[in-house]
N, CA and C atoms of all chains as a GROMACS GRO file, in nm:
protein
  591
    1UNK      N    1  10.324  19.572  23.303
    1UNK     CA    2  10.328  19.607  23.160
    1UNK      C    3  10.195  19.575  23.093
    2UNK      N    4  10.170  19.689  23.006
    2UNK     CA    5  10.029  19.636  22.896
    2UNK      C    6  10.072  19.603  22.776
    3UNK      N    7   9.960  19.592  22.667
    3UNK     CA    8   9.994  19.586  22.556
    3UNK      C    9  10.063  19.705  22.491
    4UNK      N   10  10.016  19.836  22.520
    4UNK     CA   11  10.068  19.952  22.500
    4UNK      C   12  10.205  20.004  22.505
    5UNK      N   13  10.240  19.987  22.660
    5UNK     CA   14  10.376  19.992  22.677
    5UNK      C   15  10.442  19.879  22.699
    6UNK      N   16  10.443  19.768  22.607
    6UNK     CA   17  10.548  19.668  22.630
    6UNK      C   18  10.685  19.689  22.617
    7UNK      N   19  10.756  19.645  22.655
    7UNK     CA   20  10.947  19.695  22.656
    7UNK      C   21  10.963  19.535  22.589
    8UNK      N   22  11.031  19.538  22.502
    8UNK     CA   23  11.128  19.396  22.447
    8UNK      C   24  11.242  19.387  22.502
    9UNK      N   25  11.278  19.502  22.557
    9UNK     CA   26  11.404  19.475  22.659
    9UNK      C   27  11.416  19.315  22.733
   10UNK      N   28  11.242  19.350  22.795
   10UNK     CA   29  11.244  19.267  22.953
   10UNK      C   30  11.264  19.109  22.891
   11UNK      N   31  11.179  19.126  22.762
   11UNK     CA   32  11.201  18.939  22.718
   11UNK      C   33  11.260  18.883  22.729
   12UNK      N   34  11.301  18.760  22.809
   12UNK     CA   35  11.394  18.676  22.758
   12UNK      C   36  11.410  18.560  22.721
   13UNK      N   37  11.306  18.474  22.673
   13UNK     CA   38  11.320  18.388  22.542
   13UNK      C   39  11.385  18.411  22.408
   14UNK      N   40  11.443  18.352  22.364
   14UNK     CA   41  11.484  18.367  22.210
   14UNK      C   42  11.490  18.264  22.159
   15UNK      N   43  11.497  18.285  22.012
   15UNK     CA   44  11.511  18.138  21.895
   15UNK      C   45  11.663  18.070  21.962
   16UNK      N   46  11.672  17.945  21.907
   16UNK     CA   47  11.770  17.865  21.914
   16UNK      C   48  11.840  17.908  21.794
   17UNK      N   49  11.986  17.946  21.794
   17UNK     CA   50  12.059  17.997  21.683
   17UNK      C   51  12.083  17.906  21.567
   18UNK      N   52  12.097  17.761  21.663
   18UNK     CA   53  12.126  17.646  21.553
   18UNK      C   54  11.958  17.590  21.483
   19UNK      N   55  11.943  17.628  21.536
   19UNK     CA   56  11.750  17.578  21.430
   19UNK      C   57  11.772  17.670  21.368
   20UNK      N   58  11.766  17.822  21.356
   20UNK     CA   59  11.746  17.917  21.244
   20UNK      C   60  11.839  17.881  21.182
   21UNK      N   61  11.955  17.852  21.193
   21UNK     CA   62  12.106  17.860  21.064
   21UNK      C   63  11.996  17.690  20.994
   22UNK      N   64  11.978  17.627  21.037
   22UNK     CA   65  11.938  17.505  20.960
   22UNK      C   66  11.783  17.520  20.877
   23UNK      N   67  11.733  17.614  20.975
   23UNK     CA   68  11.603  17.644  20.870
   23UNK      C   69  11.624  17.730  20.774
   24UNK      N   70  11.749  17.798  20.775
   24UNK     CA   71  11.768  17.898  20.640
   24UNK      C   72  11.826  17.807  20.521
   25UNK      N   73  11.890  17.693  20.579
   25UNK     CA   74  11.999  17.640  20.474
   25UNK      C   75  11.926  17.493  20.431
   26UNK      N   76  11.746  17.504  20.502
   26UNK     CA   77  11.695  17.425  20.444
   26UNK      C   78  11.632  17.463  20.308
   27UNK      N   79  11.624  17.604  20.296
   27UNK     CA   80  11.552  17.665  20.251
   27UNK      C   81  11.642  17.738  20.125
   28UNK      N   82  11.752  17.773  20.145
   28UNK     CA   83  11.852  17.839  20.031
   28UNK      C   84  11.868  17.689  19.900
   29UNK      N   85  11.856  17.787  19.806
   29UNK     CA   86  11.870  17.728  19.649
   29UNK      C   87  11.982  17.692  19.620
   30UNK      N   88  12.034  17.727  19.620
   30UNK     CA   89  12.210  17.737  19.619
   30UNK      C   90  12.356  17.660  19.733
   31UNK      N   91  12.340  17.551  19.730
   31UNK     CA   92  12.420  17.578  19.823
   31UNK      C   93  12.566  17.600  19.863
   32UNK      N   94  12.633  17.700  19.825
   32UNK     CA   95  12.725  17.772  19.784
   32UNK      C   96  12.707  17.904  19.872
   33UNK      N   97  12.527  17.884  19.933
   33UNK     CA   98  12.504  18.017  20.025
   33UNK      C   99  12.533  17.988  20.144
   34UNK      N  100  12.669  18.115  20.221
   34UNK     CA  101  12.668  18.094  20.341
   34UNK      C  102  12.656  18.221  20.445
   35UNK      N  103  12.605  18.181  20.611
   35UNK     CA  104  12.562  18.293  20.623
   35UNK      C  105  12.678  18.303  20.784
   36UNK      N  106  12.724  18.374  20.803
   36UNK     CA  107  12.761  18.440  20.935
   36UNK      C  108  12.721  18.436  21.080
   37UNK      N  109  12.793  18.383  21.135
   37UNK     CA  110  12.746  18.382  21.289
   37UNK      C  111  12.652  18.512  21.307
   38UNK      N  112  12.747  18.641  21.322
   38UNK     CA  113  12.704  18.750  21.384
   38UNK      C  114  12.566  18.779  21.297
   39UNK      N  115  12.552  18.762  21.139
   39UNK     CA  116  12.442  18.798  21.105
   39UNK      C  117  12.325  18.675  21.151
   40UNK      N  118  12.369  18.599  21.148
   40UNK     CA  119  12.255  18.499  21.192
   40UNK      C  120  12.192  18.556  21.319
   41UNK      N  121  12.273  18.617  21.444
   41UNK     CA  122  12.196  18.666  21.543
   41UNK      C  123  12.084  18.780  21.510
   42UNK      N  124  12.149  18.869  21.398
   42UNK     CA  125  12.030  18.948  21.372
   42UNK      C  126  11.921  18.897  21.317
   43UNK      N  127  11.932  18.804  21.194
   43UNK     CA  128  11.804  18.742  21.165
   43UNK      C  129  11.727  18.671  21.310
   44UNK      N  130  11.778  18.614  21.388
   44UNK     CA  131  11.712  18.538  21.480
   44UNK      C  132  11.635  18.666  21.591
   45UNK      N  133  11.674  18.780  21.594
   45UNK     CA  134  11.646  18.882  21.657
   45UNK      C  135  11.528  18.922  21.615
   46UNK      N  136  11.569  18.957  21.463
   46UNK     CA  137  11.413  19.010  21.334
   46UNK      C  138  11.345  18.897  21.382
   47UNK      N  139  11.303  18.755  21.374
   47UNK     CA  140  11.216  18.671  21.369
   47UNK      C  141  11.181  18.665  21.497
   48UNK      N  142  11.251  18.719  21.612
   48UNK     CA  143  11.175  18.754  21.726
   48UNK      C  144  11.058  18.840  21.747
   49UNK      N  145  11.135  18.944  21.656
   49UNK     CA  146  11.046  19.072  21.719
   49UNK      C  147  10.922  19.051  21.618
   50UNK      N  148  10.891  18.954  21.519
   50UNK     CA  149  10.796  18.947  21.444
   50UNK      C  150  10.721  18.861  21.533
   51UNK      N  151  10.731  18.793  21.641
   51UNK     CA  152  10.680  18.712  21.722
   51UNK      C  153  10.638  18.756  21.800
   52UNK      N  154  10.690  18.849  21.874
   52UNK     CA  155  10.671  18.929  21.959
   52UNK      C  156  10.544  19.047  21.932
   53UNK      N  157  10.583  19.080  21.834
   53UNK     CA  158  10.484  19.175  21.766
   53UNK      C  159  10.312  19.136  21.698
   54UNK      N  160  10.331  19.017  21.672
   54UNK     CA  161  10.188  18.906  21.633
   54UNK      C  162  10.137  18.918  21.779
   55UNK      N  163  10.157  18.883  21.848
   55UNK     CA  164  10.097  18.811  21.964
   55UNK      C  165  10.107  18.988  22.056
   56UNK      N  166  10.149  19.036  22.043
   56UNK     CA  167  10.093  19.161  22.103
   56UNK      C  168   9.965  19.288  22.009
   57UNK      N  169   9.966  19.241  21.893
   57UNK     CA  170   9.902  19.301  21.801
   57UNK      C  171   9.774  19.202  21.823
   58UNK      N  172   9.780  19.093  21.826
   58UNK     CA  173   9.645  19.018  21.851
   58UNK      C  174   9.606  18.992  22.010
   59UNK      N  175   9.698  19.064  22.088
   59UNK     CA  176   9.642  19.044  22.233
   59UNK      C  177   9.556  19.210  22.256
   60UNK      N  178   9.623  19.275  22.154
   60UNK     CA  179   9.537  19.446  22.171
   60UNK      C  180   9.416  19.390  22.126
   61UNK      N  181   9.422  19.283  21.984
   61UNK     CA  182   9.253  19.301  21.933
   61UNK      C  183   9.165  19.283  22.055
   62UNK      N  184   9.214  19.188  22.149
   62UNK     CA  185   9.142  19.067  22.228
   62UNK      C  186   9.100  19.164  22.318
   63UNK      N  187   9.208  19.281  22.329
   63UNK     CA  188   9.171  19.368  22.461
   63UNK      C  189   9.078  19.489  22.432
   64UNK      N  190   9.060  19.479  22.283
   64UNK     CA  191   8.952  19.585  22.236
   64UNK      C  192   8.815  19.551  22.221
   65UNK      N  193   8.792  19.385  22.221
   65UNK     CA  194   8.669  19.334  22.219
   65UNK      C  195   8.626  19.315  22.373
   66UNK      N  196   8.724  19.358  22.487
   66UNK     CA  197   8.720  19.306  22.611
   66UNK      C  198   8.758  19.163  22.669
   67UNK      N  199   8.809  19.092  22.632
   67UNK     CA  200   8.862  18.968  22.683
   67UNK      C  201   8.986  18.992  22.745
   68UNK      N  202   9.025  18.862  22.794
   68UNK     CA  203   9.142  18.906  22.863
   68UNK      C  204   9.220  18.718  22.828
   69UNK      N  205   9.133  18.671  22.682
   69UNK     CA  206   9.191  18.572  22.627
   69UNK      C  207   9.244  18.610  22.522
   70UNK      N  208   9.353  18.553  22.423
   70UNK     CA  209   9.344  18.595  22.277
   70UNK      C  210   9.262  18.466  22.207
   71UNK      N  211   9.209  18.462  22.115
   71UNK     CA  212   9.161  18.348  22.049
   71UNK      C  213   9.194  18.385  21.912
   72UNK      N  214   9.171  18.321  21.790
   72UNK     CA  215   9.236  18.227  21.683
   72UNK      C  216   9.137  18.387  21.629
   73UNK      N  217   9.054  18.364  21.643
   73UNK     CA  218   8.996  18.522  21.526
   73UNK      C  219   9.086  18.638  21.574
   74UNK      N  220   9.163  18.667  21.673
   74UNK     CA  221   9.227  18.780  21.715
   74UNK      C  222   9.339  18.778  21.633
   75UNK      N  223   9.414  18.649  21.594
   75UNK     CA  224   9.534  18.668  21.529
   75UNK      C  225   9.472  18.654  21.370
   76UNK      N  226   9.363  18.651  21.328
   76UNK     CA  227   9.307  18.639  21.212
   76UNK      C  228   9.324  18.766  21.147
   77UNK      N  229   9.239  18.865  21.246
   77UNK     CA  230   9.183  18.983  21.226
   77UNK      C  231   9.358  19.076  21.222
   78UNK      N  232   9.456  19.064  21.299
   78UNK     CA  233   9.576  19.132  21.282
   78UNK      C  234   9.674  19.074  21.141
   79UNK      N  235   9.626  18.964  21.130
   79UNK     CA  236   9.750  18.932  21.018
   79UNK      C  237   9.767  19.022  20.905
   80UNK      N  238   9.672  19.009  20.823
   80UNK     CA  239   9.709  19.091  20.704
   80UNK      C  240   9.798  19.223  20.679
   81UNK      N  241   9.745  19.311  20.813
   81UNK     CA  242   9.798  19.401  20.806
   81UNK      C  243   9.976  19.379  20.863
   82UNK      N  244   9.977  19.309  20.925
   82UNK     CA  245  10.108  19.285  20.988
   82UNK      C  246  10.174  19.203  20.929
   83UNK      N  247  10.155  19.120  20.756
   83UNK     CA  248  10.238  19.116  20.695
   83UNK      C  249  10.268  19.208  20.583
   84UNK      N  250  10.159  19.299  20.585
   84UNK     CA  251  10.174  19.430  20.473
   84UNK      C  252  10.293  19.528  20.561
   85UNK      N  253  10.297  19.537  20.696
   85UNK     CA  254  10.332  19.657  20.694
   85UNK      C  255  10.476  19.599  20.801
   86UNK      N  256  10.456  19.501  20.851
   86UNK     CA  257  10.541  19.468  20.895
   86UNK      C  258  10.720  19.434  20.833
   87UNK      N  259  10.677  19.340  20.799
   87UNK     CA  260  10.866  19.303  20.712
   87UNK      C  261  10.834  19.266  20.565
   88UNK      N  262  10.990  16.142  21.871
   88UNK     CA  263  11.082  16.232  21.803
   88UNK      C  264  11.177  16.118  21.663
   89UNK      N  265  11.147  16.057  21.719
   89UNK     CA  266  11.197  15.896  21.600
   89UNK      C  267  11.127  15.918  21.527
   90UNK      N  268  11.131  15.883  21.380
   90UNK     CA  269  11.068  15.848  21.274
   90UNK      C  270  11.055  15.977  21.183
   91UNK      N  271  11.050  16.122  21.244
   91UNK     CA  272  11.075  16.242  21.199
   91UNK      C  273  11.129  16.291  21.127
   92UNK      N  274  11.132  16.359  20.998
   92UNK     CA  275  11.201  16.427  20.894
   92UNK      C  276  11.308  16.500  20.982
   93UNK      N  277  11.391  16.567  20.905
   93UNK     CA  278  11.437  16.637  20.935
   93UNK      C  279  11.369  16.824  20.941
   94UNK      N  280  11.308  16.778  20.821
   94UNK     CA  281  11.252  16.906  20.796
   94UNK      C  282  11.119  16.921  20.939
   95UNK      N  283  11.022  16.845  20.971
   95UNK     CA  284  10.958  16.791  21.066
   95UNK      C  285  11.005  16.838  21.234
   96UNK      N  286  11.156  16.754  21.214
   96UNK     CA  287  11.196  16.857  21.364
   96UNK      C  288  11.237  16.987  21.370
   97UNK      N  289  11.275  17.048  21.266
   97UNK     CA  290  11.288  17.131  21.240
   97UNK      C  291  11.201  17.295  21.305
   98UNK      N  292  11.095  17.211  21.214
   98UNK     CA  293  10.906  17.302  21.251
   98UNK      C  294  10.893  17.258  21.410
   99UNK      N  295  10.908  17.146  21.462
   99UNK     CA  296  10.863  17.180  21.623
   99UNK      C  297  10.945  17.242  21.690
  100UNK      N  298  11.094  17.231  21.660
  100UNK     CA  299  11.222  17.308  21.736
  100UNK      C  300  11.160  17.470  21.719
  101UNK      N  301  11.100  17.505  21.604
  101UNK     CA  302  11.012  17.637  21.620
  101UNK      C  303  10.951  17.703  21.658
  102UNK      N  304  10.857  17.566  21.615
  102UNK     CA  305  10.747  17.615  21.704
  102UNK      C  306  10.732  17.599  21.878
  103UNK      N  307  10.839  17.493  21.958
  103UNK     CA  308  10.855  17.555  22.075
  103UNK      C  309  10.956  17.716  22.118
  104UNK      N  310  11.002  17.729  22.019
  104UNK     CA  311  11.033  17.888  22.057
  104UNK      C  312  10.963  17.966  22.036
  105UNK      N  313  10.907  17.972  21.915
  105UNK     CA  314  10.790  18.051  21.971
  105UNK      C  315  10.643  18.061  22.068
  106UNK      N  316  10.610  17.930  22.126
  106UNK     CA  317  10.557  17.926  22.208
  106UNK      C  318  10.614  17.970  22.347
  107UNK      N  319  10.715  17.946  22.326
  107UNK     CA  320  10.787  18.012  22.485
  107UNK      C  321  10.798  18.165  22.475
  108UNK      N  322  10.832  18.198  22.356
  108UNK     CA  323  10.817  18.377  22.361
  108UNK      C  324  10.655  18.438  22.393
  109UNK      N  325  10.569  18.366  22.310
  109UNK     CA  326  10.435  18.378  22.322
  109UNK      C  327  10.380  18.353  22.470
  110UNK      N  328  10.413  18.252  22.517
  110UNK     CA  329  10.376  18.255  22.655
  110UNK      C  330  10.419  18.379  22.728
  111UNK      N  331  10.566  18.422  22.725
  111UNK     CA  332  10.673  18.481  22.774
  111UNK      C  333  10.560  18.622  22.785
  112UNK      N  334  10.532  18.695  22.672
  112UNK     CA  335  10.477  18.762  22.675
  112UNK      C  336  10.329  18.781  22.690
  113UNK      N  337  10.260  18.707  22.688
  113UNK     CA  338  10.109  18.705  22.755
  113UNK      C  339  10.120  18.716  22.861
  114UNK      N  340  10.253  18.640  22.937
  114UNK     CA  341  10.216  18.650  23.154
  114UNK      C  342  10.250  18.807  23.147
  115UNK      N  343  10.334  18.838  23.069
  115UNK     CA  344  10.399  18.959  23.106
  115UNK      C  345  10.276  19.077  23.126
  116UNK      N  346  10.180  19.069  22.982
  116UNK     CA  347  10.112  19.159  22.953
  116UNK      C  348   9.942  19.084  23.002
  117UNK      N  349   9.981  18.999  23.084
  117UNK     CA  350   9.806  18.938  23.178
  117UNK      C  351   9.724  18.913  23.095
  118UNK      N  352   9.804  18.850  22.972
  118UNK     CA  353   9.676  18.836  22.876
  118UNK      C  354   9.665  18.637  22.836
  119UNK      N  355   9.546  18.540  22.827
  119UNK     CA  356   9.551  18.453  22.815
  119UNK      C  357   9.601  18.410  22.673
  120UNK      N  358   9.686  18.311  22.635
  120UNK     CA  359   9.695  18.272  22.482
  120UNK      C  360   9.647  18.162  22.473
  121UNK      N  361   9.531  18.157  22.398
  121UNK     CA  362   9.422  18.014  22.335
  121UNK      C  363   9.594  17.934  22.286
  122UNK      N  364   9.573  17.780  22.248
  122UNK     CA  365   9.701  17.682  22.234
  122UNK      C  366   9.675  17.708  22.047
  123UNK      N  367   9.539  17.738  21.994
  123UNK     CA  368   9.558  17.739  21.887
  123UNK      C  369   9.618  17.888  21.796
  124UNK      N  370   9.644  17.962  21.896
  124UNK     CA  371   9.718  18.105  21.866
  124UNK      C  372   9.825  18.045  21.871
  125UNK      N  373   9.861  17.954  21.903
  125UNK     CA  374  10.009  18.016  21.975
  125UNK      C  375  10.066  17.879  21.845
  126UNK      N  376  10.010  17.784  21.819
  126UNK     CA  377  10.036  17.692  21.662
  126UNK      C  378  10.012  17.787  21.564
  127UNK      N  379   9.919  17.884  21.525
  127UNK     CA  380   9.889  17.967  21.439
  127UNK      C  381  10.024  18.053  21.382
  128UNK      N  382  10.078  18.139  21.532
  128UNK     CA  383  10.139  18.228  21.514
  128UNK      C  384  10.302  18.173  21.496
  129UNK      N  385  10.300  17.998  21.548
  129UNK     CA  386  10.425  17.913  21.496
  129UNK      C  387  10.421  17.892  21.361
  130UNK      N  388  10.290  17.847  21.358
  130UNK     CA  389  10.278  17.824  21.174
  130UNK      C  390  10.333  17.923  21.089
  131UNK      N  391  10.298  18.061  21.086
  131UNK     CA  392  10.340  18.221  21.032
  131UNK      C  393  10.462  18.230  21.012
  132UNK      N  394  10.502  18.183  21.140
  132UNK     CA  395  10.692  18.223  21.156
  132UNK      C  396  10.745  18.104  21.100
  133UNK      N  397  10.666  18.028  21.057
  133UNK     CA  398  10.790  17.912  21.006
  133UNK      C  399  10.731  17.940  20.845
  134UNK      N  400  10.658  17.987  20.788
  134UNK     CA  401  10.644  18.020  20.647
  134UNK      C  402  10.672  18.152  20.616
  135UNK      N  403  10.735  18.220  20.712
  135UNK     CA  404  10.768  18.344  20.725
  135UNK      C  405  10.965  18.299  20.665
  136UNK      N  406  11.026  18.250  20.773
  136UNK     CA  407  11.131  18.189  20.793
  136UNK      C  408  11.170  18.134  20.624
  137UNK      N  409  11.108  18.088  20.572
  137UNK     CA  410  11.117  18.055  20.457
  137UNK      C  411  11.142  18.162  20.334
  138UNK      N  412  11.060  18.252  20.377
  138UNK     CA  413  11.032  18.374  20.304
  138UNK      C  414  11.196  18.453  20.358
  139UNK      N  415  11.199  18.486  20.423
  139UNK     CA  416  11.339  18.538  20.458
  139UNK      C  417  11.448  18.469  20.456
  140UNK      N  418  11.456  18.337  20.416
  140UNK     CA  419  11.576  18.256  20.391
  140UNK      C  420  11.614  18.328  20.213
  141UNK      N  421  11.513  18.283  20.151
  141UNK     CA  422  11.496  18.300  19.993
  141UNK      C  423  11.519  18.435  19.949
  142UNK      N  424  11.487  18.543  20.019
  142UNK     CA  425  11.464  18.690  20.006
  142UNK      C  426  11.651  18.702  20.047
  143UNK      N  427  11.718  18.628  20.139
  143UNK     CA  428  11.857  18.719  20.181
  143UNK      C  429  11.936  18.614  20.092
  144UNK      N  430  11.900  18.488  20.061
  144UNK     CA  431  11.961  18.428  19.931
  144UNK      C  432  11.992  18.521  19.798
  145UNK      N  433  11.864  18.560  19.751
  145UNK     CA  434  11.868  18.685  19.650
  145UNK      C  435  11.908  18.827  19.650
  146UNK      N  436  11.934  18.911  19.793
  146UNK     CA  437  11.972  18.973  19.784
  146UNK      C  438  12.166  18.973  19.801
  147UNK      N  439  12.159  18.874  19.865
  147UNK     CA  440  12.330  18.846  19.842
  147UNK      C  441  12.382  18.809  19.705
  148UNK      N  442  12.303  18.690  19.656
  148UNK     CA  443  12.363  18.714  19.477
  148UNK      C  444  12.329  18.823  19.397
  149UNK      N  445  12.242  18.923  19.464
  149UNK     CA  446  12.218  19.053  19.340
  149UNK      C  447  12.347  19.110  19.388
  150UNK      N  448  12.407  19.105  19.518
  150UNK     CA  449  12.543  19.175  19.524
  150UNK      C  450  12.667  19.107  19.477
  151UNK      N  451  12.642  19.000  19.414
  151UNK     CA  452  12.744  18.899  19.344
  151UNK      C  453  12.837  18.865  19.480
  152UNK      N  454  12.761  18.797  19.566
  152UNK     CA  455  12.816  18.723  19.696
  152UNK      C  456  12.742  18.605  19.756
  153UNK      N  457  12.824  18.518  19.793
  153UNK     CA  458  12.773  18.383  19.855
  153UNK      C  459  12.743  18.416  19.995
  154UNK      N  460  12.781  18.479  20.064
  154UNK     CA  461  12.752  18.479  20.183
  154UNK      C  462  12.669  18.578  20.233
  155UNK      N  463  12.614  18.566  20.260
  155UNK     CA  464  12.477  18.684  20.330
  155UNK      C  465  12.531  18.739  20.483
  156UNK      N  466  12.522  18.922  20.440
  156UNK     CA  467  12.585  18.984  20.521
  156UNK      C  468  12.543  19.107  20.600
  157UNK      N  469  12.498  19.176  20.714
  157UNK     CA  470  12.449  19.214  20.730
  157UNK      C  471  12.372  19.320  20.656
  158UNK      N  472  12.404  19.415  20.542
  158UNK     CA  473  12.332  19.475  20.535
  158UNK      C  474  12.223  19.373  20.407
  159UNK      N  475  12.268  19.277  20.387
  159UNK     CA  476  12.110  19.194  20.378
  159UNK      C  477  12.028  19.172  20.416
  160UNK      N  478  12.008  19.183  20.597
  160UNK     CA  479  11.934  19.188  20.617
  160UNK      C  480  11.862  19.303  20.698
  161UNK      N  481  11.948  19.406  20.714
  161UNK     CA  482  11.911  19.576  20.667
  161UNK      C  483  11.805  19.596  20.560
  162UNK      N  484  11.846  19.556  20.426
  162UNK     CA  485  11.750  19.541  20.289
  162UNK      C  486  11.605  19.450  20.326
  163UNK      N  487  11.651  19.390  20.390
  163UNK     CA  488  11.534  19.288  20.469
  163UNK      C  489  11.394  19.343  20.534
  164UNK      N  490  11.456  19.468  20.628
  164UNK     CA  491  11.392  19.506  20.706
  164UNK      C  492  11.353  19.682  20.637
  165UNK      N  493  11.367  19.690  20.527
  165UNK     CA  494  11.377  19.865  20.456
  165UNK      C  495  11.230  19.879  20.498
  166UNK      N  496  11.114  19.803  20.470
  166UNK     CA  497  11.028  19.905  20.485
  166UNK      C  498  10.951  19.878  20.604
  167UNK      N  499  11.006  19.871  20.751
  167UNK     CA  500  11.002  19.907  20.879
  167UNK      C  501  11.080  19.967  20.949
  168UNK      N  502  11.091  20.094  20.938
  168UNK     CA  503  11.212  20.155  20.959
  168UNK      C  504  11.205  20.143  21.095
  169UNK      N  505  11.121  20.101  21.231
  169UNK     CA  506  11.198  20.099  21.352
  169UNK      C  507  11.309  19.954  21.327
  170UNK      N  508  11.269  19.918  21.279
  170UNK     CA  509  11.327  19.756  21.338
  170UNK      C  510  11.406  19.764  21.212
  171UNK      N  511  11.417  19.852  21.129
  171UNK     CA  512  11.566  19.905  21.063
  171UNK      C  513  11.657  19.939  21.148
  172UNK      N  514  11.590  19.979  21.265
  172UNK     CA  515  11.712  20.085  21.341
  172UNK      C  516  11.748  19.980  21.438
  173UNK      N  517  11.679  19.887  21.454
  173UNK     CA  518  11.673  19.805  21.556
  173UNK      C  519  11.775  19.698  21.492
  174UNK      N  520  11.814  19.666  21.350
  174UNK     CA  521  11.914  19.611  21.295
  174UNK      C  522  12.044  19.687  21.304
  175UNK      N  523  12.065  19.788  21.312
  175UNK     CA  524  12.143  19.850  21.230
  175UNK      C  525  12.209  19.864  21.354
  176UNK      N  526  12.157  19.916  21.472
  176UNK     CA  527  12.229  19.951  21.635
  176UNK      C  528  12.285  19.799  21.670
  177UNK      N  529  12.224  19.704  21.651
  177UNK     CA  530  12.306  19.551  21.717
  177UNK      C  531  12.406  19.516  21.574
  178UNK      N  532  12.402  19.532  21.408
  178UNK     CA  533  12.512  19.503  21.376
  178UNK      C  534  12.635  19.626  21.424
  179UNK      N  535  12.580  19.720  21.408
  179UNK     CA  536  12.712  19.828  21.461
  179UNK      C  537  12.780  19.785  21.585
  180UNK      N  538  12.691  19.742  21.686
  180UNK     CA  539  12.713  19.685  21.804
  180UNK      C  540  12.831  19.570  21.788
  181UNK      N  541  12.820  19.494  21.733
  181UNK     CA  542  12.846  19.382  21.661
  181UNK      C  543  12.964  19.376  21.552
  182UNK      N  544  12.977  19.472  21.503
  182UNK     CA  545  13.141  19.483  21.441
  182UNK      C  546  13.183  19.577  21.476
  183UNK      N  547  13.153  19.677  21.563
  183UNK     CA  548  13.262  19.710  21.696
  183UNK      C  549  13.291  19.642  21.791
  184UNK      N  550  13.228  19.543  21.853
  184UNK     CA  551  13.299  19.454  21.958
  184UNK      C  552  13.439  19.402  21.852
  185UNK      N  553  13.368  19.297  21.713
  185UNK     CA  554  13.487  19.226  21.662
  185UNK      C  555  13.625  19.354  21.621
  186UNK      N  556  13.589  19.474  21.606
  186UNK     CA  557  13.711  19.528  21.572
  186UNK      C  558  13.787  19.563  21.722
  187UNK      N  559  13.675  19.530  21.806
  187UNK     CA  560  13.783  19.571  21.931
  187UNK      C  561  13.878  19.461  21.972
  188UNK      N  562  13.812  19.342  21.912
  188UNK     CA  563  13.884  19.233  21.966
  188UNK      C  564  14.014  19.230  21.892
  189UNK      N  565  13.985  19.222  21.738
  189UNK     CA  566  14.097  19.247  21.658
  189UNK      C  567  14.188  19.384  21.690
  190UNK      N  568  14.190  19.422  21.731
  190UNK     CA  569  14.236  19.579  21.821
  190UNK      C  570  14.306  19.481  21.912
  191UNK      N  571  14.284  19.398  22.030
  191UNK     CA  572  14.315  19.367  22.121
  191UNK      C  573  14.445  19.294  22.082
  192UNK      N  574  14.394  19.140  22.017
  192UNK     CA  575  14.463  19.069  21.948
  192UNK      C  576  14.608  19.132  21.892
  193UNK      N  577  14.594  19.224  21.800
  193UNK     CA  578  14.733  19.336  21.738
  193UNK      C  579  14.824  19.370  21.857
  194UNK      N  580  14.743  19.429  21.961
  194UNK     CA  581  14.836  19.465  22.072
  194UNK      C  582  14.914  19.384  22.164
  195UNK      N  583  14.868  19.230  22.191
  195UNK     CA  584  14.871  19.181  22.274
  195UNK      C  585  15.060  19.108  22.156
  196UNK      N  586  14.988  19.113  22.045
  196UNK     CA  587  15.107  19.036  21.957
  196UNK      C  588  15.256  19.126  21.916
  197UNK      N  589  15.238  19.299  21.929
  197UNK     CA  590  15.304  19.390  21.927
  197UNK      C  591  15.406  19.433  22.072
   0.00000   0.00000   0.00000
């Protein structure tokens, strides 16, 4: 696989379900807010593929300057746009 | 790991998942990840995480509801429409299993 054709299929790391339910409900104003098993998997899914997607968006920069490292200016140079256009 | 906030373990319980996805995918795609990418891109997702806690907080009370429900976070994802679709196929996924179960359940009691 390249950067090009990556499949998210093949991944299989994921978030810990119980850290995200606790980092949301560290974070909610209210607490009266509650959230759903089944939706919690989708949020933990979304915050994957935003992970997934950084680090392949800054491994293309790395592979357009020719390296075959990523370094700290590669994820510099992708951010902006990948929180404009991303989520 | 003693002496740690809560909020504190919180951010490393994170940031080792995303270092394991990050790794996960550099062997995949033969590419090296510097250690300060891979804190960088933990750092993002945990002020990210924040940002999407607060954002499906508000969109559940604009629907005059406490509980945040999937298409909150449908609304979440509106202006990326793959990974709209990419929500929308695992909740469908996802309350058709539970209606099958509840399907099951009815029959098994009938």
């Amino acid at each position: 696989m390249d950067v090009e054709d990556y499949d998210i299929s093949k991944l299989t790391s994921k978030f810990k379900i119980e850290a995200i339910r606790e980092v949301l409900k560290l974070h909610f104003v209210d607490s009266k807010t509650r959230i759903t098993e089944d939706v919690l998997q989708l949020v933990a899914e979304v915050i994957r593929i935003i992970t997934t997607e950084a680090t392949l968006r800054a491994s293309r920069q790395a592979s357009i300057e020719g390296l075959v490292e990523v370094q700290i200016l590669h994820v510099e140079k992708i951010l902006p746009q990948l929180m404009l256009d991303f989520i | 790991m003693e002496g740690l906030s809560h909020e504190e373990k919180l951010r490393l319980s994170v940031l080792r998942d995303v270092s394991k996805i990050c790794q996960e995918v550099g062997g995949q795609i033969k590419m090296e990840l510097e250690k300060d990418v891979i804190n960088l891109i933990g750092e993002l997702i945990w002020k990210k995480m924040r940002v999407i806690s607060q954002d499906l907080e508000h969109f559940a009370k604009h629907a005059k509801r406490t509980t945040i429900n999937a298409e909150d976070v449908k609304l979440l994802t509106r202006r990326n429409p793959s990974l709209r679709a990419t929500v929308c196929e695992m909740a469908d996924k996802a309350a058709k299993k539970k209606r099958q179960g509840k399907e099951k359940a009815t029959e098994e009691l009938s």
